[in-house]
MMTF fields as JSON, N, C-alpha, C and O atoms, coordinates in Angstrom:
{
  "mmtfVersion": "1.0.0",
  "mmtfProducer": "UNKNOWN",
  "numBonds": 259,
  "numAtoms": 260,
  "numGroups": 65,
  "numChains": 1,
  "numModels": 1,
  "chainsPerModel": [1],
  "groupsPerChain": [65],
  "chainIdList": ["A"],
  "bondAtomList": [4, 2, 8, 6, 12, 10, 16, 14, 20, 18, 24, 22, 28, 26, 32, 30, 36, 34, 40, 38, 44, 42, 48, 46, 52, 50, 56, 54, 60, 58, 64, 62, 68, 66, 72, 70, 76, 74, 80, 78, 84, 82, 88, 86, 92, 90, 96, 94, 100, 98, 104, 102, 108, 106, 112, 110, 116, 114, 120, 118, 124, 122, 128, 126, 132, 130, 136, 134, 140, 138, 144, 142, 148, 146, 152, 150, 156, 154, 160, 158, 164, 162, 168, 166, 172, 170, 176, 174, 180, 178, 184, 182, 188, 186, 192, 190, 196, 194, 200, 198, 204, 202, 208, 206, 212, 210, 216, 214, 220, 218, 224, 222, 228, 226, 232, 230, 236, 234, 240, 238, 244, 242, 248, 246, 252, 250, 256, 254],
  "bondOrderList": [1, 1, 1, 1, 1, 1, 1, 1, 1, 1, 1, 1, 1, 1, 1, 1, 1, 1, 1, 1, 1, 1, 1, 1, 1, 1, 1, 1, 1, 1, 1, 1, 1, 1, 1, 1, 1, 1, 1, 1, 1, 1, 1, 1, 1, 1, 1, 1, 1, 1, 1, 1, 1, 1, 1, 1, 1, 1, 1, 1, 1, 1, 1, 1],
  "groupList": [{"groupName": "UNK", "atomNameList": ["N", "CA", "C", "O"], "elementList": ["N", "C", "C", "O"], "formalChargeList": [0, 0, 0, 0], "bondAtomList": [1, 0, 2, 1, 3, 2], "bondOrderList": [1, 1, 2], "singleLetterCode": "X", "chemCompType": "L-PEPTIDE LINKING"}],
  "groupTypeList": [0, 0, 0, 0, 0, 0, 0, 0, 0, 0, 0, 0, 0, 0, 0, 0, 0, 0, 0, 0, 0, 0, 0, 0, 0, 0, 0, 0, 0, 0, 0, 0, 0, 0, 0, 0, 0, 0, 0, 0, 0, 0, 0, 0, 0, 0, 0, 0, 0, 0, 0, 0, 0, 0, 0, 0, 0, 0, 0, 0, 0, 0, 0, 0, 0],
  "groupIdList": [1, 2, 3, 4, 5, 6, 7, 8, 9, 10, 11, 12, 13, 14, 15, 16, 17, 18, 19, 20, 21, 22, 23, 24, 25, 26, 27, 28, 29, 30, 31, 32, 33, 34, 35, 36, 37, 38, 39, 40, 41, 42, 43, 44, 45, 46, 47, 48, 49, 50, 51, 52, 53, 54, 55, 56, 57, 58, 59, 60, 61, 62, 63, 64, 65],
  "secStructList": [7, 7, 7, 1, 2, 2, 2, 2, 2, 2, 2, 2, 2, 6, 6, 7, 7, 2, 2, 2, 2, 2, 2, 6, 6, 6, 1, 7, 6, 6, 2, 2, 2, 2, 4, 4, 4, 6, 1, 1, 7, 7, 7, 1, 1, 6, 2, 2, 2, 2, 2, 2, 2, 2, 6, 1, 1, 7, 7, 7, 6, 6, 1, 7, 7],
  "xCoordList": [12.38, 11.171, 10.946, 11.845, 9.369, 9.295, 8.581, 7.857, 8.541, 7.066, 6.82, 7.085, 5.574, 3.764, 3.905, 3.494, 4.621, 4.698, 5.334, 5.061, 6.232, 6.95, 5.945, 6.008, 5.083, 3.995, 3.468, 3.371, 3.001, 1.756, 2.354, 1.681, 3.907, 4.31, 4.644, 4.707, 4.821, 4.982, 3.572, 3.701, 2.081, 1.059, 0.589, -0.189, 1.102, 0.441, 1.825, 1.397, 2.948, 3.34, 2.936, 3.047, 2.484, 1.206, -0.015, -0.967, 0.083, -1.777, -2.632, -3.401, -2.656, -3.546, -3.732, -2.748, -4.755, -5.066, -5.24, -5.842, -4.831, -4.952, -6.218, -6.087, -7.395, -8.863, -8.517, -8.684, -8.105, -8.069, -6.86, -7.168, -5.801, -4.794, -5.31, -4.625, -6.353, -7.027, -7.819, -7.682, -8.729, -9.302, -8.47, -9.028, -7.482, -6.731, -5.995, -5.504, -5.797, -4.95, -5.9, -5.547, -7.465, -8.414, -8.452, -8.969, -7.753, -8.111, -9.331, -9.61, -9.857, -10.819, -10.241, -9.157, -10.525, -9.885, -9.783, -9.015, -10.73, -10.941, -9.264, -8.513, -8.932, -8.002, -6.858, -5.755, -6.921, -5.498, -5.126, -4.103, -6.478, -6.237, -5.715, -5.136, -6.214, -5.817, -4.256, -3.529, -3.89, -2.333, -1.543, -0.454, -1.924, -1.073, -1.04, -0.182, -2.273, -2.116, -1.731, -1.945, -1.149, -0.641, -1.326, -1.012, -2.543, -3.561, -3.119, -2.727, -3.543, -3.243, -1.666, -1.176, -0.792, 0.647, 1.358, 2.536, 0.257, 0.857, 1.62, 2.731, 1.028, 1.623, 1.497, 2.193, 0.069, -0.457, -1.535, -2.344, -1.987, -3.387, -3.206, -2.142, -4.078, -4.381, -3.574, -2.961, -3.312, -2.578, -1.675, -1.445, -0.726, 0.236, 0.921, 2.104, -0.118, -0.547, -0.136, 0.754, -0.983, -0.976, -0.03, 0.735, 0.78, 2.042, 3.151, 3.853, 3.293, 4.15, 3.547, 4.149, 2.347, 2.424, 2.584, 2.67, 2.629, 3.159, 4.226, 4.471, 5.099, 6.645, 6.586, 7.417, 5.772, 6.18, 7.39, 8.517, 6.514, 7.592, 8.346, 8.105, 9.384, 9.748, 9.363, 8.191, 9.287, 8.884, 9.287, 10.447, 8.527, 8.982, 9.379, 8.932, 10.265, 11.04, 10.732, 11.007, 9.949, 8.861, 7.537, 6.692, 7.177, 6.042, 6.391, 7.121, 5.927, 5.952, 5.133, 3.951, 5.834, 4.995, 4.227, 3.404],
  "yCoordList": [0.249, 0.882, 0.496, 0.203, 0.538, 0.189, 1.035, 1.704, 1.326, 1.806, 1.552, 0.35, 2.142, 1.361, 0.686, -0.437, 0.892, -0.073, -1.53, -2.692, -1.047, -2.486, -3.551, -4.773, -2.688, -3.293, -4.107, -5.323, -3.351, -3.953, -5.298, -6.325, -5.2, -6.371, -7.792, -8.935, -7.428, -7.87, -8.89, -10.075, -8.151, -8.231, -9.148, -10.001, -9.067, -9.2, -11.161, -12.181, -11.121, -12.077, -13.611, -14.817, -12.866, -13.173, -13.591, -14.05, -13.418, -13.762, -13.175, -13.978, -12.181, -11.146, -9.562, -8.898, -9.124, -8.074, -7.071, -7.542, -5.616, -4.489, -4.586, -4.409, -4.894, -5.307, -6.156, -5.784, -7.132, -8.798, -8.196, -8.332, -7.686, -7.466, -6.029, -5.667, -5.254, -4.24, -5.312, -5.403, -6.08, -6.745, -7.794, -8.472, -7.952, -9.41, -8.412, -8.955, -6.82, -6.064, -5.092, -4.455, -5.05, -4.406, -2.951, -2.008, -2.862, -1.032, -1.69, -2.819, -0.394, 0.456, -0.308, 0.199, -0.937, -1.134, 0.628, 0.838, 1.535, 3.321, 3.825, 4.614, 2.844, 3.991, 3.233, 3.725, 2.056, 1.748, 1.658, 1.111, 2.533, 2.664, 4.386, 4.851, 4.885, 6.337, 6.367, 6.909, 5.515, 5.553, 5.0, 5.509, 4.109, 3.871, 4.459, 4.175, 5.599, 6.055, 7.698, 8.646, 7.703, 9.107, 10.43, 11.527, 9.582, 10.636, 11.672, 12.772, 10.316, 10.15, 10.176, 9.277, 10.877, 10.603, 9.857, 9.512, 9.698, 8.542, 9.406, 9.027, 10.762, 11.122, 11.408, 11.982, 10.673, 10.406, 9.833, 10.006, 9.043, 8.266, 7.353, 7.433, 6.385, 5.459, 5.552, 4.489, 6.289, 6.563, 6.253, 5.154, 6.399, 6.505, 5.241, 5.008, 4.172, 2.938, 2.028, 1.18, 2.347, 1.437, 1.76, 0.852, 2.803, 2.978, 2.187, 1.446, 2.396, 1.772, -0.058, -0.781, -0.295, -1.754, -2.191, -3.407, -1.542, -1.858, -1.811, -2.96, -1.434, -1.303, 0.154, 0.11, 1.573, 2.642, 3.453, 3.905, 3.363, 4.079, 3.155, 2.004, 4.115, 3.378, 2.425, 2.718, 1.759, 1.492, 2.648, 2.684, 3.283, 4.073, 3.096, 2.065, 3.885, 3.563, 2.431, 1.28, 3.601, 3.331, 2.856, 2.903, 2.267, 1.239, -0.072, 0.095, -1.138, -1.958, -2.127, -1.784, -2.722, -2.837, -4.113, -4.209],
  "zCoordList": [-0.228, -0.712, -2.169, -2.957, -2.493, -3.85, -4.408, -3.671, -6.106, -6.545, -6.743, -6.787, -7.417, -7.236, -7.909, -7.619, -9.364, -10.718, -9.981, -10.282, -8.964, -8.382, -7.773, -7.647, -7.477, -5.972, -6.932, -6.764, -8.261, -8.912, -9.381, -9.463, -9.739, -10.691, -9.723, -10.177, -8.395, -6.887, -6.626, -6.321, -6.816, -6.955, -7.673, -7.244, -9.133, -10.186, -10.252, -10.793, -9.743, -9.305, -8.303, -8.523, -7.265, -6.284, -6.783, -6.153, -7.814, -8.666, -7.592, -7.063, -7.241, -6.226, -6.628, -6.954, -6.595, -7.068, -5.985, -5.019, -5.841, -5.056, -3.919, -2.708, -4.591, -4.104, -2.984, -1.822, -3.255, -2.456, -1.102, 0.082, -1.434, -0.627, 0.094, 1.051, -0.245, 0.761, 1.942, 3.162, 0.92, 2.189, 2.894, 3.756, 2.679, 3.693, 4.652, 5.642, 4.53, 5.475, 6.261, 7.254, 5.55, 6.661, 6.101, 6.701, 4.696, 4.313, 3.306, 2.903, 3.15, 2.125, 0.432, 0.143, -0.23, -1.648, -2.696, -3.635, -2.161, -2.745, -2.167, -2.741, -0.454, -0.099, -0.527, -0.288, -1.151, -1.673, -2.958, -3.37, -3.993, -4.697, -5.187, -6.168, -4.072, -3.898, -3.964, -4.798, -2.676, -2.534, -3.55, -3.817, -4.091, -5.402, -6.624, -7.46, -6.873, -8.127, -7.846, -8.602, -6.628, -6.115, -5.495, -5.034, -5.794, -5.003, -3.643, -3.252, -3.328, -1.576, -1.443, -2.126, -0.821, -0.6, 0.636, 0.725, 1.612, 2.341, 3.271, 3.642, 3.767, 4.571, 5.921, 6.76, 5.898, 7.511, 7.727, 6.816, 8.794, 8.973, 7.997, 7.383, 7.651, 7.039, 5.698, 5.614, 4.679, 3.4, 4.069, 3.565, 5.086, 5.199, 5.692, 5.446, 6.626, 7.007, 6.034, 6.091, 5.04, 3.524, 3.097, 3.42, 2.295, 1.93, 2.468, 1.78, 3.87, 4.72, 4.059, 3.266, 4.682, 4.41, 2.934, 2.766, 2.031, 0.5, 0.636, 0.268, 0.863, 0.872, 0.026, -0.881, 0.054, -0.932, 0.223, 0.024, 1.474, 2.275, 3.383, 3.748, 3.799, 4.778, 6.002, 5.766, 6.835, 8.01, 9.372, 9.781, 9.805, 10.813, 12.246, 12.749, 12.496, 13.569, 14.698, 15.034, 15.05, 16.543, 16.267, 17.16, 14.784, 14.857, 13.865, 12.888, 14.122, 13.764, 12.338, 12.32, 10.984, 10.065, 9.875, 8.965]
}
């Protein structure tokens, strides 16, 4: 798992910005900016989608990330 500061520097490695990596994974760029600045906690539905596909949370079990 990482945090957000990790994602961003992960990101910001990538020469890709939060925006660009919402649209290449099919979220909202509002809902992945929610989840990274802690809004949103990523604890179900879509927040929770994106979290998982950032690396903030785990991968659950029984779905594929």
């Amino acid at each position: 798992m990482s945090t957000p500061q990790q994602v961003r520097e992960r990101m910001r490695r990538e020469g890709k910005t939060l925006r660009k990596w919402a649209e290449e994974n099919g979220y909202r760029p509002h809902n992945v900016y929610r989840v990274m600045g802690g809004i949103d906690k990523g604890y179900y539905g879509t927040a929770h989608e994106i979290a998982v596909k950032l690396g903030l949370k785990p991968t659950p079990n029984n779905t594929p990330a």
